[in-house]
C-alpha positions in Angstrom: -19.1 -6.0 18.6 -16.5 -3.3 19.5 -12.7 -4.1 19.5 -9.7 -2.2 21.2 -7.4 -2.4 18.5 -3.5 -2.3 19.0 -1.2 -2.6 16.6 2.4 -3.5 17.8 5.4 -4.3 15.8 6.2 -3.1 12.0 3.8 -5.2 10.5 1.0 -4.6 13.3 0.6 -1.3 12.8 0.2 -1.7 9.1 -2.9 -4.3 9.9 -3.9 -1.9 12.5 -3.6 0.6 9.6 -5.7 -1.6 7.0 -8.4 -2.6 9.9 -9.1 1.5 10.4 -9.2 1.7 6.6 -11.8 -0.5 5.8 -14.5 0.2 8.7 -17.6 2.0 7.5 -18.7 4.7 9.5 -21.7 3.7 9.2 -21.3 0.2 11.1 -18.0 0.9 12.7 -16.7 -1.3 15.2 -13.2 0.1 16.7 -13.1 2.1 19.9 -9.6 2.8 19.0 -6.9 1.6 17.2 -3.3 2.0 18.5 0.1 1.7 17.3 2.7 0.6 19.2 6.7 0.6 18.0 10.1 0.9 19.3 11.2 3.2 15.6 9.7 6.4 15.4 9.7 6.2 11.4 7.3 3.3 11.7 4.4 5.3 14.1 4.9 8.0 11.2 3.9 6.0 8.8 0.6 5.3 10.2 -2.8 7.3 9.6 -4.0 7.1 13.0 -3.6 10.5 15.3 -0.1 11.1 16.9 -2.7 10.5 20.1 -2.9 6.8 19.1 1.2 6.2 18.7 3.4 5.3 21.2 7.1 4.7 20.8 8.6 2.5 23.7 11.7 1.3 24.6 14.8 2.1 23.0 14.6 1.9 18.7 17.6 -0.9 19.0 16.7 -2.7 21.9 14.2 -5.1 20.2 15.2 -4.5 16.6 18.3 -6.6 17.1 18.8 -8.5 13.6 17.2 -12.1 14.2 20.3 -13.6 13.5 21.2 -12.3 17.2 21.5 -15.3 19.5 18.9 -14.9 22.6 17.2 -11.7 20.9 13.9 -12.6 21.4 14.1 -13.8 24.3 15.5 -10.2 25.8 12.9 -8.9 23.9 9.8 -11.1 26.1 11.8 -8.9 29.0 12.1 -5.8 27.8 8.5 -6.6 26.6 7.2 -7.6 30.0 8.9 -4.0 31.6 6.8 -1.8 29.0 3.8 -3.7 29.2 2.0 -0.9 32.1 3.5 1.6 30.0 1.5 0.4 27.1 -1.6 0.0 29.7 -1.0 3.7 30.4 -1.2 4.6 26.3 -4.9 2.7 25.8 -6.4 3.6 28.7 -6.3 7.7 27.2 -8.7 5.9 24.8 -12.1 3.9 25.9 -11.0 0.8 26.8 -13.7 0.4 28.9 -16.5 0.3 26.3 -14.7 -1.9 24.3 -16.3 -6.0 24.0 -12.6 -7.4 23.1 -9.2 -6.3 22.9 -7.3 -7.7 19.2 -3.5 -7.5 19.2 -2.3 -7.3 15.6 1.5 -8.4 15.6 3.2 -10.3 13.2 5.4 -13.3 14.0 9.0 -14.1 13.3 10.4 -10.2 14.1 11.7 -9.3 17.7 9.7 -6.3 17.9 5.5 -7.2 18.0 6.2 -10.8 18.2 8.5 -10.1 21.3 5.9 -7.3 23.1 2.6 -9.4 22.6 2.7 -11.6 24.9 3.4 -9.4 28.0 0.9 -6.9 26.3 -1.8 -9.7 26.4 -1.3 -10.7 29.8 -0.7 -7.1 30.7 -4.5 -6.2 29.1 -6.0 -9.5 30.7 -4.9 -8.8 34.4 -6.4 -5.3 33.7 -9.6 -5.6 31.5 -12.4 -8.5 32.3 -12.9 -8.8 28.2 -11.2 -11.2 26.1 -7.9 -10.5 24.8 -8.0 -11.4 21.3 -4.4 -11.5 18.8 -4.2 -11.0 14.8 -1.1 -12.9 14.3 0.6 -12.9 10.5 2.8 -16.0 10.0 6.5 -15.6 8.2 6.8 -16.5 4.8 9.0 -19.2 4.1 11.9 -17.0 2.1 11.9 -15.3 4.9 14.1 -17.7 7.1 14.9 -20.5 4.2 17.1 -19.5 1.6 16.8 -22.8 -0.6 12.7 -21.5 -0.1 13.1 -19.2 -3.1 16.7 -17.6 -4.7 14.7 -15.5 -6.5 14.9 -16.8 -9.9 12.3 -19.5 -9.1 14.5 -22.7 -8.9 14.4 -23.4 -4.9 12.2 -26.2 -3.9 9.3 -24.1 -2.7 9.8 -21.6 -5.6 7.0 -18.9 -6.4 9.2 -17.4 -9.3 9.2 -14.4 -6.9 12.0 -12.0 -7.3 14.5 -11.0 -4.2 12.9 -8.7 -1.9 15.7 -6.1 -1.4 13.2 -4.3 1.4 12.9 -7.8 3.4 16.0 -8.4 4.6 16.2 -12.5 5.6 15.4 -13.1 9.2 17.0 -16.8 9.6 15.6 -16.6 13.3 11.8 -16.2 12.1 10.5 -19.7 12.5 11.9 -19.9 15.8 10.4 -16.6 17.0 7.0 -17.0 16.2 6.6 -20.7 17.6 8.5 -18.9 20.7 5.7 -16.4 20.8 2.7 -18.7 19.9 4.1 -21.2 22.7 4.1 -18.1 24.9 0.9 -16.6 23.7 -0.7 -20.2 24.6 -2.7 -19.5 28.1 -2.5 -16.2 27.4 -4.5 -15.0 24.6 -8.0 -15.9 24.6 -8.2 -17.1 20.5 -5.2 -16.8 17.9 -6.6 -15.6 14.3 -3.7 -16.8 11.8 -2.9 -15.3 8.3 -0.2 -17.4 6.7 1.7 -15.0 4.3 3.6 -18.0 2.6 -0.2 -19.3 1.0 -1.3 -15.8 0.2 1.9 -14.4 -2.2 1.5 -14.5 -5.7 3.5 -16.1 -8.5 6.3 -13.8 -9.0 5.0 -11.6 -6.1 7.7 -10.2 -3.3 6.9 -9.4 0.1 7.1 -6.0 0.1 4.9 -6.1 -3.2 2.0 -8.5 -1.5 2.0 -6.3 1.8 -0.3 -4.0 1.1 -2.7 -6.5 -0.5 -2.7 -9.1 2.2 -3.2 -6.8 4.9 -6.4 -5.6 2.9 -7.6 -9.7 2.6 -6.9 -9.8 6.1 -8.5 -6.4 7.2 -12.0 -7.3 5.1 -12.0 -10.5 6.9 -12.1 -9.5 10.2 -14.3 -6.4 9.5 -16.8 -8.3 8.2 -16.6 -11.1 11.0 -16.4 -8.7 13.7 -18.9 -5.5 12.5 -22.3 -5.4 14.1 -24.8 -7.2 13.0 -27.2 -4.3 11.5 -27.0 -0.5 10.4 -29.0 2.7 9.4 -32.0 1.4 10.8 -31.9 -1.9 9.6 -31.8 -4.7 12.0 -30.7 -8.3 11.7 -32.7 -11.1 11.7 -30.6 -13.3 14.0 -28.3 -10.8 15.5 -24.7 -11.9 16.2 -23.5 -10.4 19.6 -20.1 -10.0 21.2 -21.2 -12.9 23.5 -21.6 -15.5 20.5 -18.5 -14.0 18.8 -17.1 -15.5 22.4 -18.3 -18.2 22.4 -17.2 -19.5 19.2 -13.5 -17.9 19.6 -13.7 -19.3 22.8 -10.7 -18.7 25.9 -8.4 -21.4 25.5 -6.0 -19.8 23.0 -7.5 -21.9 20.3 -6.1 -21.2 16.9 -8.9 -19.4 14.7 -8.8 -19.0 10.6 -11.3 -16.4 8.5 -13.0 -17.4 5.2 -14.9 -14.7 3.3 -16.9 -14.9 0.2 -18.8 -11.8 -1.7 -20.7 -11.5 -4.8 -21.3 -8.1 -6.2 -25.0 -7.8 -7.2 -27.5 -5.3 -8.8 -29.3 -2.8 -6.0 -30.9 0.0 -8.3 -33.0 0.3 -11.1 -33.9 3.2 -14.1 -37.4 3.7 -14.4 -36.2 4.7 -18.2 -33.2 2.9 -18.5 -31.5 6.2 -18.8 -29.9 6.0 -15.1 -32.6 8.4 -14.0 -35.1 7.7 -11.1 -33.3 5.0 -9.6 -34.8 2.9 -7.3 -34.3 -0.2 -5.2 -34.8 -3.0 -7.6 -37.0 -6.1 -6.5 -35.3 -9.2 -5.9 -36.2 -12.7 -7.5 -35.8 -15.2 -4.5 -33.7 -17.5 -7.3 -31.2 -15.3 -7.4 -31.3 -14.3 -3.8 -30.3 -18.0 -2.8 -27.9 -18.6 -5.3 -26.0 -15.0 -4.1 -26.3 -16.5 -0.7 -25.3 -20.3 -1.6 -21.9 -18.7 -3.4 -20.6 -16.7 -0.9 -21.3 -18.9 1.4 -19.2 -21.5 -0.4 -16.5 -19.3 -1.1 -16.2 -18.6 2.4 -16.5 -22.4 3.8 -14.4 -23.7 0.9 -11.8 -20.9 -0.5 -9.2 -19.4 0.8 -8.4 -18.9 4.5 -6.4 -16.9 6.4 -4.5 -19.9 7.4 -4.9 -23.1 5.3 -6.5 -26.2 7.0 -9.3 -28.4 6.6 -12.7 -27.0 7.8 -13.6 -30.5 9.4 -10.8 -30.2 11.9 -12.7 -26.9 13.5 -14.0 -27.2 17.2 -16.5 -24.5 16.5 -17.8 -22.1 13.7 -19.4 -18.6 12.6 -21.4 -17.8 9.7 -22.4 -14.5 9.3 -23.9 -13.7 5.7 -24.3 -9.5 4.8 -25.3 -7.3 2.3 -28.2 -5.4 1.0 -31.4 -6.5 3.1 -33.6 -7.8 0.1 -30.9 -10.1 -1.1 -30.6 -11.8 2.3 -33.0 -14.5 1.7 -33.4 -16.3 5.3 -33.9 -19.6 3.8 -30.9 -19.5 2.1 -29.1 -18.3 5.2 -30.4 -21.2 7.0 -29.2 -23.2 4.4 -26.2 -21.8 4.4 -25.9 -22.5 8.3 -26.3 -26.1 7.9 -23.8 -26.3 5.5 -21.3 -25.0 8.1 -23.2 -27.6 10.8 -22.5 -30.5 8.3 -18.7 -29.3 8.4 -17.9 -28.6 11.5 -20.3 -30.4 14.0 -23.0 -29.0 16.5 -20.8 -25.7 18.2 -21.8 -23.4 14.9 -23.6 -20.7 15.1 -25.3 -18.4 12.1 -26.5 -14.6 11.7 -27.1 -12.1 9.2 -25.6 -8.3 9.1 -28.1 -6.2 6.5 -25.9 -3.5 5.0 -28.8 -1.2 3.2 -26.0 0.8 0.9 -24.4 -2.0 0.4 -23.4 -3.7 -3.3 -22.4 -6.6 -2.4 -23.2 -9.9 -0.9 -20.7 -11.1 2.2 -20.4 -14.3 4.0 -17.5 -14.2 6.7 -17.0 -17.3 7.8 -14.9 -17.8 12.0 -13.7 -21.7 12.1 -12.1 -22.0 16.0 -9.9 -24.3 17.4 -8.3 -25.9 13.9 -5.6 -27.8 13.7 -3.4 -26.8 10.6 -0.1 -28.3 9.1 1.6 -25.3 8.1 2.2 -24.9 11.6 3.9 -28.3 12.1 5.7 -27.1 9.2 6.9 -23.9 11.1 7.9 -25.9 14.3 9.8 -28.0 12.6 11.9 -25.4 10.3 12.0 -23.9 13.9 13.7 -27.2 15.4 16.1 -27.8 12.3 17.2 -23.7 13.3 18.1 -24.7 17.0 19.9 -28.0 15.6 22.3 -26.3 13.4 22.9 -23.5 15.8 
């Protein structure tokens, strides 16, 4: 599948950043990747070609401090006015060859979170693809300062020290359910990362950034990238018209799981590291390389914590080097996912032939999670004290 990627906000062109990172060449699935800002120091932070960065609107217009009453709200305006000025930036790329468009934002700022939704509806009236967002959720420290005082006593404590680079944003609940509620009918599927689940005991923000937006990256590399590469082709081939499917165009809320087992691909003829070659594979440990990362990616951590039963409709897609993708285990592995989440799952392979490691991405659509009653609520209690 290819994807039009655009970044948009601080924190959207990091993902945007981490997703050009960690493509392979060899199976690469970005037409572009944009970045999209109103500061000018953000779009220099970014690796991708002064081409691919666009500054818009003035640097204070939607960087108002959250604690500004109304501030996202001007900033769904101001977004709106610079959406065809932003349709003007991707179509110098190749829009056109592109199967999807992914918005990375995250939620809770004025800047991404106030842009995306004109930006998505912008791309939708233009482009007959879906229209895809990568939406980070606000940690609870964030806008809660009983969360954590930083010496781990709050009722939510991590033990995480203050984040002197994150200053708090008491308005960030009620931004990003603003923007979900307006990105509702608008985006085709919402893929959630919940940065309050994925920090670390005694972990700041600033600290996990880099980290997270790598989990996240992987994740939608390997749930995205085509199916085969260098020659080698898939067994059951994934297309962008099954990744559709599943996502689906009813702004259902999506969450990644991803599992991986590194595993032996060469031998020595001598056992001196000479001659290697590709090793032969016993089918026992073929399945049981399968069966893991498979139940790592069903059962561990997702991008946004819920229960894998509550899913409409899911994706398994198990990689790695071809003679460790045994297709009974894959099968397996498939009706493990069916047995989860009903009959709207759907299963492929991706052989990766210089590959070391054994992948299982794993798309759950249309979940239902509490951590976002728990955001709409925090966001209520906000609009009561004000």
């Amino acid at each position: 599948m290819q994807l039009e990627v655009i970044g948009v906000g601080g924190a959207g062109c990091r993902l945007a950043d981490a997703i050009r990172a960690v493509e392979p060449t060899e199976h690469a699935f970005c037409t572009d990747v944009f970045a999209f800002d109103t500061e000018a120091s953000t779009l220099r932070s970014t690796v991708l070609p002064e081409s691919h960065r666009h500054r818009y609107a003035d640097g204070t217009a939607l960087g108002a401090p959250d604690g500004l009453e109304g501030a996202i709200e001007t900033g769904f305006e101001i977004g709106r006015e610079h959406a065809d000025e932003l349709l003007e930036v991707v179509a110098r790329g190749s829009p056109t060859d592109a199967d999807a468009f992914l918005v990375a934002v995250g939620l809770g700022g004025t800047t991404g979170s106030a842009t995306a939704p004109g930006l998505v509806a912008a791309l939708q009236r233009q482009y007959d693809v879906p229209v895809y967002v990568l939406a980070t959720l606000p940690a609870d420290r964030e806008f809660d300062p009983e969360a954590d005082d930083g010496t781990g006593t709050g009722p939510h404590s991590r033990s995480v020290r203050a984040d002197s680079e994150a200053p708090p944003r008491p308005n960030a609940a009620t931004n990003a359910v603003a923007t979900l509620e307006r990105l509702d009918g608008l985006a085709s599927a919402i893929v959630v990362f919940d940065n309050e689940a994925w920090l670390r005991p005694g972990e700041s923000l600033a600290d996990a950034r880099d980290r997270c937006n790598r989990e996240l990256a992987t994740r939608v590399a390997a749930s995205f990238a085509s199916g085969g590469t260098d020659g080698a082709v898939a067994q059951n081939v994934i297309d962008a018209s099954d990744r559709e499917r599943i996502l689906g165009n009813e702004s259902g809320i999506v969450t990644l799981g991803y599992g991986d087992q590194t595993v032996e691909t060469t031998e020595s003829r001598f056992g001196l590291g000479l001659l290697s070659t590709k090793r032969d594979v016993e089918t026992s440990e073929a399945v049981s390389a399968v069966e893991t990362v498979v139940q790592k990616g069903i059962r561990g951590k997702l991008t946004l914590e819920c229960e894998p039963e509550t899913a409409d409709r899911g994706l398994l897609i198990v990689g790695g080097p071809p003679n460790w993708l045994d297709r009974h285990a894959i099968a397996e592995g498939r009706r493990t996912l069916q047995s989860t989440v009903g009959e709207g799952i759907l299963g492929g392979d991706a052989p990766r032939p210089d590959g070391e490691t054994v992948f299982a991405a794993v798309v759950l659509a249309g979940v239902r999670s509490t951590r976002l009653e728990e955001l709409q609520a925090a966001a209520a209690q906000a609009k009561t004290a004000d």
